[in-house]
VEXDREN-2710 file (C-alpha; in Angstrom, 1 decimal):
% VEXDREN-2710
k/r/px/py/pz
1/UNK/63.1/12.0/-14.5
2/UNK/60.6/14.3/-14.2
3/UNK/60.2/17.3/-11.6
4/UNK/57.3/16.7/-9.3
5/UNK/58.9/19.8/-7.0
6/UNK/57.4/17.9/-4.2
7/UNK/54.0/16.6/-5.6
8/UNK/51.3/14.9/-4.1
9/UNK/49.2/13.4/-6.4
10/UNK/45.6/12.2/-6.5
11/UNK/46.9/8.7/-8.7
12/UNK/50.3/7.5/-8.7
13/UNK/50.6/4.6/-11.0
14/UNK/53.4/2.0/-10.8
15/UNK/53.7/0.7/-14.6
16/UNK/52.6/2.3/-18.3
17/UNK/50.9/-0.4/-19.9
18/UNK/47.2/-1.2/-20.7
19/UNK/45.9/-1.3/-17.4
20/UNK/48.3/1.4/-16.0
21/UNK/48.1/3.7/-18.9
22/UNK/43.9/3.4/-19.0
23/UNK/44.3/4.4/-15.3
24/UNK/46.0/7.4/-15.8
25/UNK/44.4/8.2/-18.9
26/UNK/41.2/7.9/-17.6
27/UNK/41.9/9.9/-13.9
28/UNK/43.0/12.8/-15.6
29/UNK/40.1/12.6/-17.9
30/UNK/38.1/13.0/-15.1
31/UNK/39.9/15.5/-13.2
32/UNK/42.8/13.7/-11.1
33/UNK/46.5/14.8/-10.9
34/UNK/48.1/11.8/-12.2
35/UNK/51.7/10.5/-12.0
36/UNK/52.5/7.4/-14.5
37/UNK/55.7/5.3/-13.1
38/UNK/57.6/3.5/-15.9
39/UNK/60.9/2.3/-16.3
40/UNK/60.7/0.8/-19.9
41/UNK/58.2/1.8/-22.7
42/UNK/54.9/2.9/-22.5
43/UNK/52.5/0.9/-23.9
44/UNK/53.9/-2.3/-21.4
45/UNK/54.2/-5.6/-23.5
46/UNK/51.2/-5.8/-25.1
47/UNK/52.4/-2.8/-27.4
48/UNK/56.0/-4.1/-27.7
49/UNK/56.1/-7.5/-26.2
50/UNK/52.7/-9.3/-27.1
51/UNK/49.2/-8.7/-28.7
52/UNK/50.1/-6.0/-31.5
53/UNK/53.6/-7.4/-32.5
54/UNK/52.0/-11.2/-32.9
55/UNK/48.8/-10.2/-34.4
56/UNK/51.2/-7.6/-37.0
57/UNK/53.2/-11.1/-37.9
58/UNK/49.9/-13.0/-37.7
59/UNK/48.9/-10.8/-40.7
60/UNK/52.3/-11.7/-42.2
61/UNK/51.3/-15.6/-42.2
62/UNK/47.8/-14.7/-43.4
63/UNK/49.0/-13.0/-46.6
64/UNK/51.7/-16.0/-46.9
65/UNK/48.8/-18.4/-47.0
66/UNK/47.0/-16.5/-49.5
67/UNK/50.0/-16.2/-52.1
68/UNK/50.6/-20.0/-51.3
69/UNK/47.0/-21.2/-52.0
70/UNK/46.4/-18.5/-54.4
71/UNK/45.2/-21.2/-57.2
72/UNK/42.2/-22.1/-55.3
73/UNK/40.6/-19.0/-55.9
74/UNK/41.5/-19.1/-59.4
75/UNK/44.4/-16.6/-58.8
76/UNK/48.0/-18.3/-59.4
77/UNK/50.2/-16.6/-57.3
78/UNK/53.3/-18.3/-56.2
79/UNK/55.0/-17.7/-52.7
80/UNK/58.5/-17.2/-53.1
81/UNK/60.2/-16.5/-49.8
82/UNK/59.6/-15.1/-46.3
83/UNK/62.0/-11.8/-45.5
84/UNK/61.9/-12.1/-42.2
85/UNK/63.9/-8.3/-42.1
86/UNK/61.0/-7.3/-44.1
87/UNK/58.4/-9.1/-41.7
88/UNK/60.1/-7.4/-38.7
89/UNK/60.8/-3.6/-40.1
90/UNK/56.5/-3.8/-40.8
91/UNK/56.0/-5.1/-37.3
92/UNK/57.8/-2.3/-35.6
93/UNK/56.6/0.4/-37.9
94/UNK/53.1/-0.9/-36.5
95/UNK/54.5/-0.5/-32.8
96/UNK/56.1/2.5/-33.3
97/UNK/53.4/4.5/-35.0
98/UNK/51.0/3.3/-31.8
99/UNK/53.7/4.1/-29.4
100/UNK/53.9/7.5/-30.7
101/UNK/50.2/8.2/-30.6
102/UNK/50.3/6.7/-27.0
103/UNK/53.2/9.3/-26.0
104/UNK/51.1/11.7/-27.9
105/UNK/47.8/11.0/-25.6
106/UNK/49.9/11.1/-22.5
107/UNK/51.3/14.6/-22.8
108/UNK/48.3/15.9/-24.3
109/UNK/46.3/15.2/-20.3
110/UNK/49.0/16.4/-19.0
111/UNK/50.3/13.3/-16.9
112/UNK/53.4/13.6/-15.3
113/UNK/55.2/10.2/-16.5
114/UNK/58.4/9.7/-14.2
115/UNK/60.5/7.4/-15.9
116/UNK/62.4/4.7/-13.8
117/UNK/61.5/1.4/-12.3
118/UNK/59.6/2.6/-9.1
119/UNK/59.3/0.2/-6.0
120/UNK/56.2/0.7/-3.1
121/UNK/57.5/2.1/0.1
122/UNK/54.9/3.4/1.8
123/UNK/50.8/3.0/1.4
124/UNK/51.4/6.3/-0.2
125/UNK/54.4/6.4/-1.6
126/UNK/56.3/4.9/-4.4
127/UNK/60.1/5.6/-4.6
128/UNK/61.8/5.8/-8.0
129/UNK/65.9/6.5/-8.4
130/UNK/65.7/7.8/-4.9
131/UNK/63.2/10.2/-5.1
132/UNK/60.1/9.4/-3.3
133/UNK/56.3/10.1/-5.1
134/UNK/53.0/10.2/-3.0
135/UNK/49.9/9.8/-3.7
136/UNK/46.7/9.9/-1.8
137/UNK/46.1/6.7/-4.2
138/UNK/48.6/4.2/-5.5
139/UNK/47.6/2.0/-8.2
140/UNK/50.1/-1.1/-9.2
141/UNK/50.4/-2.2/-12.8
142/UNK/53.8/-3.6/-12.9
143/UNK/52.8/-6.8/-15.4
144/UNK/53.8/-9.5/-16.5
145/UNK/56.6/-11.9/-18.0
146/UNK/57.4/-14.9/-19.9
147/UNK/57.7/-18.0/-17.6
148/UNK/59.2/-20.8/-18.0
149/UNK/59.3/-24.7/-16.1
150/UNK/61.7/-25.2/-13.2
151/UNK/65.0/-25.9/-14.4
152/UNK/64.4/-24.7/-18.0
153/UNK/66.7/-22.0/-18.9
154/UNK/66.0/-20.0/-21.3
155/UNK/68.7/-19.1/-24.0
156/UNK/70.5/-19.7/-27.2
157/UNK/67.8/-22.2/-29.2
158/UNK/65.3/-22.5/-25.8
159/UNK/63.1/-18.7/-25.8
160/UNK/60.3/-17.7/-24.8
161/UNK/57.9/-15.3/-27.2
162/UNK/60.5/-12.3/-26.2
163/UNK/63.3/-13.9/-27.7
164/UNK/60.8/-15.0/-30.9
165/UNK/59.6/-11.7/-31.7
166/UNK/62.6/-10.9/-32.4
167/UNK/64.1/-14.1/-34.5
168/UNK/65.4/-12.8/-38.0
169/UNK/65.3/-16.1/-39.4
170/UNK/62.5/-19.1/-40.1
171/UNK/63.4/-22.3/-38.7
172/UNK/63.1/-25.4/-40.4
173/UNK/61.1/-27.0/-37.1
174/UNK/60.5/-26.1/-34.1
175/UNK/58.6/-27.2/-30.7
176/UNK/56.5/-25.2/-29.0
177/UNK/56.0/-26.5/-25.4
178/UNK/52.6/-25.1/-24.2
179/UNK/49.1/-25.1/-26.5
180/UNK/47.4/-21.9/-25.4
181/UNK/46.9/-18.8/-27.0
182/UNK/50.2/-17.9/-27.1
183/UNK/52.2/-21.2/-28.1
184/UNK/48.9/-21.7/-30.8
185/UNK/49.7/-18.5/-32.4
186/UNK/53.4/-18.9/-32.7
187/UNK/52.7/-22.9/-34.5
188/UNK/50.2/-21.1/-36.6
189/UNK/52.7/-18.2/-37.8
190/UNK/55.4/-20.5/-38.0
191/UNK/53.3/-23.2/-40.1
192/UNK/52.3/-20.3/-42.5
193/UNK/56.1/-19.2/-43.2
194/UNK/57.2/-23.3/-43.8
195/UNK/58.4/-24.7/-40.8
196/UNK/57.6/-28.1/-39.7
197/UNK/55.5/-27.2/-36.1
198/UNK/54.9/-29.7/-33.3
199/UNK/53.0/-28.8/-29.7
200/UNK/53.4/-30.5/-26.7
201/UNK/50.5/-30.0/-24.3
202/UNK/50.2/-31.8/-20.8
203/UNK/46.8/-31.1/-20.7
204/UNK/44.5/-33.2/-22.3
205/UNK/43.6/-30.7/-25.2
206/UNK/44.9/-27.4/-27.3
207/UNK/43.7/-24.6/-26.2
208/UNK/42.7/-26.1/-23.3
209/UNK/40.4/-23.1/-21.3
210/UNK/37.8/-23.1/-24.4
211/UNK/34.7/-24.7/-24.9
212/UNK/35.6/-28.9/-25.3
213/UNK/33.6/-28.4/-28.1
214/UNK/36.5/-25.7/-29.7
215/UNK/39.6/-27.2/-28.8
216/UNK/38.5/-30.3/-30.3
217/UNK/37.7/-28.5/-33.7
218/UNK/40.8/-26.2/-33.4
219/UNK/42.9/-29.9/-33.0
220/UNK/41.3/-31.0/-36.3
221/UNK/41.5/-27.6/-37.9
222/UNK/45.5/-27.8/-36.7
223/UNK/46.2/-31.3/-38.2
224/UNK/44.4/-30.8/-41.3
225/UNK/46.9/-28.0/-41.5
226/UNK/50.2/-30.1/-40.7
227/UNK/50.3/-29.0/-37.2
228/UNK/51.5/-31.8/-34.7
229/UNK/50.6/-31.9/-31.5
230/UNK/51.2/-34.6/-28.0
231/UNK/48.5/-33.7/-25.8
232/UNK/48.4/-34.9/-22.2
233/UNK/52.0/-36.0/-21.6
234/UNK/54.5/-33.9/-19.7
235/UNK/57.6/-32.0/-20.5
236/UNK/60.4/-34.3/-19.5
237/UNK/63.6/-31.6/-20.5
238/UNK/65.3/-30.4/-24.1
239/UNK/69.1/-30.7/-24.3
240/UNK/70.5/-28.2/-27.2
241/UNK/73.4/-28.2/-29.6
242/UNK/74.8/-26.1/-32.3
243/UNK/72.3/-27.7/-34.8
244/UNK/69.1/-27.8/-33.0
245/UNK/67.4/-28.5/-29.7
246/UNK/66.9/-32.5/-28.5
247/UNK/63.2/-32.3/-26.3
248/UNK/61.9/-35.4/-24.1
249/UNK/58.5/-36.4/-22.4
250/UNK/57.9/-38.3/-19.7
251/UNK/56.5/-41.1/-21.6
252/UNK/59.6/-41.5/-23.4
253/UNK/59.1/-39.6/-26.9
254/UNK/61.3/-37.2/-28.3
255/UNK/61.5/-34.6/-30.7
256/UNK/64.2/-32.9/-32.7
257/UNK/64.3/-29.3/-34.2
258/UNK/65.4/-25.9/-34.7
259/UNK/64.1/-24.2/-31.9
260/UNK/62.4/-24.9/-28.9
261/UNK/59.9/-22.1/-28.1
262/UNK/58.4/-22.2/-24.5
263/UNK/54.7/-20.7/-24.1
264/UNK/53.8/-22.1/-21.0
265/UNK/51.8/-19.0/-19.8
266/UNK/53.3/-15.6/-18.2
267/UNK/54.1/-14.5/-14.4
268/UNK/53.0/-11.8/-12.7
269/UNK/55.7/-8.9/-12.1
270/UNK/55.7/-8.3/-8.2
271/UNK/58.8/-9.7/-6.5
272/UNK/61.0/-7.1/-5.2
273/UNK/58.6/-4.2/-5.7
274/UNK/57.7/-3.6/-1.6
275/UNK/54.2/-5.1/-2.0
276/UNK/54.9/-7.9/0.7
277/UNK/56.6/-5.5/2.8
278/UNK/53.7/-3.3/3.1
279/UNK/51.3/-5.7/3.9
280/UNK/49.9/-7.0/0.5
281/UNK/48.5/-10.3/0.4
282/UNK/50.2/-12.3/-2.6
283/UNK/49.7/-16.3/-4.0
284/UNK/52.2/-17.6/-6.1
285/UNK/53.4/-13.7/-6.9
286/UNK/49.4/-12.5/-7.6
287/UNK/48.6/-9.4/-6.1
288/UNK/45.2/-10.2/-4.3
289/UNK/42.5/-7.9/-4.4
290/UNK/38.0/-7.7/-3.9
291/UNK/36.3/-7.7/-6.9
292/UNK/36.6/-3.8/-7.0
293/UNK/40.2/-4.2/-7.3
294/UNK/41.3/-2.6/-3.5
295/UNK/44.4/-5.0/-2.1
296/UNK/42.8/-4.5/1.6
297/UNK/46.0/-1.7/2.7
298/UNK/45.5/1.8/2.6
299/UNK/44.4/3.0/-0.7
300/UNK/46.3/0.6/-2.8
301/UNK/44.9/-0.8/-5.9
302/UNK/46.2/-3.8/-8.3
303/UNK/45.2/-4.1/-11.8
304/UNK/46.1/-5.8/-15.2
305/UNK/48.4/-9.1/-15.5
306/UNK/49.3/-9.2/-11.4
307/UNK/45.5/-9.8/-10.4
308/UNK/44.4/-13.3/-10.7
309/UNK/42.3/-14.1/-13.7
310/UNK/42.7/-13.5/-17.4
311/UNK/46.1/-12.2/-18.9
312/UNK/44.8/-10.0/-21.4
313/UNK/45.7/-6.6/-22.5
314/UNK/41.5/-5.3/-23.0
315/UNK/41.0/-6.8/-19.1
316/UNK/44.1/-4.5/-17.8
317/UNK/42.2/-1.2/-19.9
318/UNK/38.8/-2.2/-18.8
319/UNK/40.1/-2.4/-15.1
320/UNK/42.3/0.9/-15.4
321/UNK/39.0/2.7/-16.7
322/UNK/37.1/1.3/-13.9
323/UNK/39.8/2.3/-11.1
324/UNK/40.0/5.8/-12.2
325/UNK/36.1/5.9/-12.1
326/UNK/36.1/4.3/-8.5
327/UNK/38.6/7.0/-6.9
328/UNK/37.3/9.6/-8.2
329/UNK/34.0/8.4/-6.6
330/UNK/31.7/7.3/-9.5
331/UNK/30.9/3.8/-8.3
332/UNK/30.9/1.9/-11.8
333/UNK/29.7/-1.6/-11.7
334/UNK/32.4/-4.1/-10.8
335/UNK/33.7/-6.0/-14.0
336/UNK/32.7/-9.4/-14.0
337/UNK/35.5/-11.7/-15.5
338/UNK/33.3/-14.2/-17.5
339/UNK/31.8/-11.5/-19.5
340/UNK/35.4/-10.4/-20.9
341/UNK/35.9/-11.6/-24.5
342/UNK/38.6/-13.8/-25.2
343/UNK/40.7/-15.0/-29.2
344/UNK/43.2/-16.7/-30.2
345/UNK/43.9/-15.0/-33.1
346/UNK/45.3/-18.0/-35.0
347/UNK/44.2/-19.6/-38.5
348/UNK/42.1/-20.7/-37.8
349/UNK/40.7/-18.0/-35.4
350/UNK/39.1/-19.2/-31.8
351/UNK/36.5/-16.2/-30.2
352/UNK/34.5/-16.5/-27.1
353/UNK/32.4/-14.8/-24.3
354/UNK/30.5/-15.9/-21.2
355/UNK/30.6/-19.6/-19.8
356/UNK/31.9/-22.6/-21.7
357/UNK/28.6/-25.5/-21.4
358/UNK/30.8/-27.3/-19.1
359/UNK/31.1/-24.4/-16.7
360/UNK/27.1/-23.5/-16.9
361/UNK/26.1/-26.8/-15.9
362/UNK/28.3/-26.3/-13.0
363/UNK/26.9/-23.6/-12.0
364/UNK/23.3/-23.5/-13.5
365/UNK/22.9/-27.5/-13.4
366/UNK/22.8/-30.2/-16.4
367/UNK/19.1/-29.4/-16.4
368/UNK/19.3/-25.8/-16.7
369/UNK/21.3/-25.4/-19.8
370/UNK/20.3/-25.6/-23.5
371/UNK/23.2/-25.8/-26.5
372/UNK/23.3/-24.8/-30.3
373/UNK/26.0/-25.2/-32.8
374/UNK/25.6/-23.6/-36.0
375/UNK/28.3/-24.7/-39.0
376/UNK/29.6/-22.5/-40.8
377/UNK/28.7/-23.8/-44.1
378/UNK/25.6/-22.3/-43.9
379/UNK/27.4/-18.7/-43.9
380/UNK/27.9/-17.1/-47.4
381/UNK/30.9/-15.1/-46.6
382/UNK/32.9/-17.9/-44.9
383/UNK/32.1/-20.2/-47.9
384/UNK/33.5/-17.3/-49.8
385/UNK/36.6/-17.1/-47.7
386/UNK/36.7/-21.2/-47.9
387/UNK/36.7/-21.4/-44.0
388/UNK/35.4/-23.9/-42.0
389/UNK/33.9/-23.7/-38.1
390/UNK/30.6/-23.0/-36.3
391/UNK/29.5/-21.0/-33.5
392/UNK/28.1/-22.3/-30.4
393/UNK/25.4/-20.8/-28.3
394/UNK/25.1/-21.5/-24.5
395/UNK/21.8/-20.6/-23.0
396/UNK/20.1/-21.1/-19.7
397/UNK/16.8/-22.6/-20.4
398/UNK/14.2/-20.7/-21.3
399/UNK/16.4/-17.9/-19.9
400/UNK/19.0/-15.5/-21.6
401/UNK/22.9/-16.4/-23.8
402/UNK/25.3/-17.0/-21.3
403/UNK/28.0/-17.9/-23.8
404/UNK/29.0/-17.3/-27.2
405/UNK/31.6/-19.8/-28.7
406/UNK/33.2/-19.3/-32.4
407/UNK/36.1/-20.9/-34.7
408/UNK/37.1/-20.1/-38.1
409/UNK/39.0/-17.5/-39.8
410/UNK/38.4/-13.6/-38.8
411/UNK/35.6/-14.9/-36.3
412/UNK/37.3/-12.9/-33.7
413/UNK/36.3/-9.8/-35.6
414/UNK/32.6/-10.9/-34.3
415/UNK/33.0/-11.0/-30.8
416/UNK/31.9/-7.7/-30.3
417/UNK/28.5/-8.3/-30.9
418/UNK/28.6/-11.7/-28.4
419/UNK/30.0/-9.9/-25.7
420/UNK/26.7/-7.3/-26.0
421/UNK/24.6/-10.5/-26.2
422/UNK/26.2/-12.5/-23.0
423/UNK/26.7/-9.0/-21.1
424/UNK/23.1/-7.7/-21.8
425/UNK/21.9/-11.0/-20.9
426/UNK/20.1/-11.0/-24.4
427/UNK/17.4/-13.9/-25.1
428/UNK/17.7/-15.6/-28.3
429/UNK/14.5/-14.0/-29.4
430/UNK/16.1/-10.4/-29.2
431/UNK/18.9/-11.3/-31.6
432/UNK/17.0/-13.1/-34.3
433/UNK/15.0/-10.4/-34.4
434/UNK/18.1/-8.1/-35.2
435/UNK/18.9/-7.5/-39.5
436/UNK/22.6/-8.8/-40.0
437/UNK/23.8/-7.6/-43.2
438/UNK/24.3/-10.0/-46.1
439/UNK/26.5/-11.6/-46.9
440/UNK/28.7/-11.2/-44.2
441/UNK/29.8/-13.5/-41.2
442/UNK/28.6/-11.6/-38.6
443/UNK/24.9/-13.5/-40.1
444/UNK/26.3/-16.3/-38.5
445/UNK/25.7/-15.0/-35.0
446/UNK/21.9/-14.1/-36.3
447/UNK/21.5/-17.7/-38.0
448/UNK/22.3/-19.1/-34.7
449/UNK/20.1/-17.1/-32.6
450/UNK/17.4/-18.0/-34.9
451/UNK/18.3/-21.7/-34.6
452/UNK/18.3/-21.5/-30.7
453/UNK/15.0/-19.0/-30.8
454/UNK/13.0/-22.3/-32.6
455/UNK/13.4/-20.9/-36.3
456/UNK/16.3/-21.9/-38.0
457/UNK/16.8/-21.2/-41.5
458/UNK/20.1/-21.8/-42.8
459/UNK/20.7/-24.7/-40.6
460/UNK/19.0/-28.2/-40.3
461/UNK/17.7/-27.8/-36.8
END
């Protein structure tokens, strides 16, 4: 516990990961005395719970892919087994040399981290092991965990991502209940080390808040691959045994495996924490806030995985950046949540930025909007890497890119350049006339601008 001899601080932050760390990061940056509340690790569970320890065994399945279908390339490499101690000792060498430079950046701004699980008790005032901290701003970042269905317990063969993380062995099968980014990544990591994967998704399709246009292609991409999937049926309940897990739906199917792994999205960390008590407004455990991220009490701000919107870690950094600037009085421009990037970093990869076509003739009208898809057969590079895919282009007519859409493999590494085009409201016209280095895949992104700009090239438009 650290001394604060009485303190008051300019920032108290409840919770040390990517939003609350980018807060506190940010505030002293600029000036602020900053205290940093966290009773576990920093780094929250995107560091040590989520994006870099799936993405580390992500890598794993990639390179397990390649030794399997080595011969294709004309290299003739076998795959023998998967060391799943191996797999895991990489992983956390990954997290720990991050968590080290994170403790590293902390001390070096001089942040006063108090280390304890801190509850609100005042609109200034956070207590932690009995010790009270004020602050003439509070900022909550307390995050997010793994949910699960009423009445599904969790434990023994039934986990959630946690509990997989950590899994020293690869099942045979398993069934992952839930077809978003998390559950798709899990099937595709699992797939790549040899089990035999099955989805079950009550919506109608995988990856179900993408472009129609992507989750169908991701669902062909995934079978092709030996995926299974039910889409559109409900959960019905999993009974589990020594050998294995026994799941139902409500239309009367079952399925037998391993494991049951339950990705069915994550809830926001606020009960018992004093935010009711002092006046908060919450839905369904979401701390509500205006779009400049102020609950309405006192100076009390909410940011990362509690706010309503997108559960990712760059949002929560983006908003701690952005809270930091507001109190100390530089009036950035709010954030505006469509214009966040979003990837399933799967095989193959899903990428996007900006409003799906479905959502811009919502708001724009039928009318208004204009479409492109540009396969990625016409891309050197990805016929080098033997990936399939295309990007999509969304554009009001005669008007700027209001969404960028991609699938294939690595097409998340080109998102970057979308999120300038959507979120500098870029006309076709401006990025065709940008040079994208050849052969690469990023050309992609140029060969579909040129399409949608009335000069395709490499495409039969």
């Amino acid at each position: 516990m650290a001394d604060t001899n009485g303190t008051a601080f300019d920032i108290v932050v409840l919770g040390g990961g990517s939003g609350g760390y980018a807060t506190a990061l940010r505030g002293a940056q600029l000036g602020l005395k900053v205290a940093l509340v966290e009773g576990g690790k920093l780094g929250g569970t995107c560091l040590h719970n989520g994006c870099i320890p799936t993405k580390a065994l992500l890598h794993a399945a990639e390179l397990a892919d390649n030794a399997r279908e080595g011969a294709q390339f004309g290299v003739h490499s076998t795959l023998d087994h998967i060391d799943m101690a191996g797999v895991n000792k990489y992983k956390d060498t990954v997290i720990g040399r991050l968590y080290k430079g994170l403790q590293g950046l902390i001390k070096s701004r001089a942040i006063t981290v108090i280390e304890g699980w801190g509850t609100l008790v005042a609109p200034d005032a956070v207590e932690v092991n009995g010790e009270r901290i004020t602050g003439r701003n509070i900022v909550l970042g307390t995050g997010s965990y793994a949910r699960s269905l009423p009445g599904l317990d969790i434990g023994g063969r039934v986990m959630t991502s946690d509990q997989a993380l950590t899994l020293d062995w690869v099942p045979k099968s398993v069934i992952v209940l839930g077809g978003g980014v998390i559950g798709s990544e899990f099937a595709s990591v699992w797939k790549s080390f040899g089990a035999d994967v099955t989805i079950v998704e009550a919506l109608p399709h995988l990856v179900p808040n993408e472009d129609e246009a992507l989750s169908k292609a991701f669902e062909r991409a995934f079978r092709k691959r030996g995926i299974n999937f039910s889409l559109g049926v409900r959960f019905a309940g999993v009974t589990q045994s020594d050998d294995g897990v026994h799941v139902s739906l409500e239309d009367g199917k079952t399925f037998d495996a391993d494991l049951l792994l339950v990705a069915v999205g994550r809830g926001p960390t606020t009960s018992g924490l004093g935010y009711a008590e002092q006046g908060l407004t919450l839905d369904r455990g979401f701390v509500i806030t205006n779009e400049r991220l102020h609950t309405g009490v006192g100076n009390i701000y909410a940011v990362g995985d509690i706010v309503p919107g997108l559960q990712l870690a760059h949002r929560g950094f983006a908003q701690g950046i952005f809270l930091a600037e507001e109190i100390a009085g530089l009036n950035p421009p709010a954030i505006i949540e469509s214009g966040i990037p979003r990837v399933t970093y799967s095989e193959p990869e899903v990428a996007s930025v900006g409003l799906t076509e479905a959502k811009a003739k919502e708001i724009h009208g039928a009318d208004a909007v204009e479409t492109l898809e540009y396969n990625l057969g016409g891309n050197g590079k990805s016929q080098i890497l033997g990936t399939a895919g295309f990007v999509k282009l969304v554009r009001q007519k005669d008007g700027p890119v209001i969404g960028v859409h991609m699938i294939g493999s690595r097409v998340g590494e080109l998102i970057g350049e979308g999120q300038l085009i959507v979120n500098w409201e870029a006309y076709p016209e401006d990025v065709a006339s940008l040079v994208h280095a050849h052969p690469t895949q990023n050309e992609a992104l140029g060969e579909a601008h040129l399409a949608l700009a009335g000069k395709p090239l490499h495409a039969h438009n």
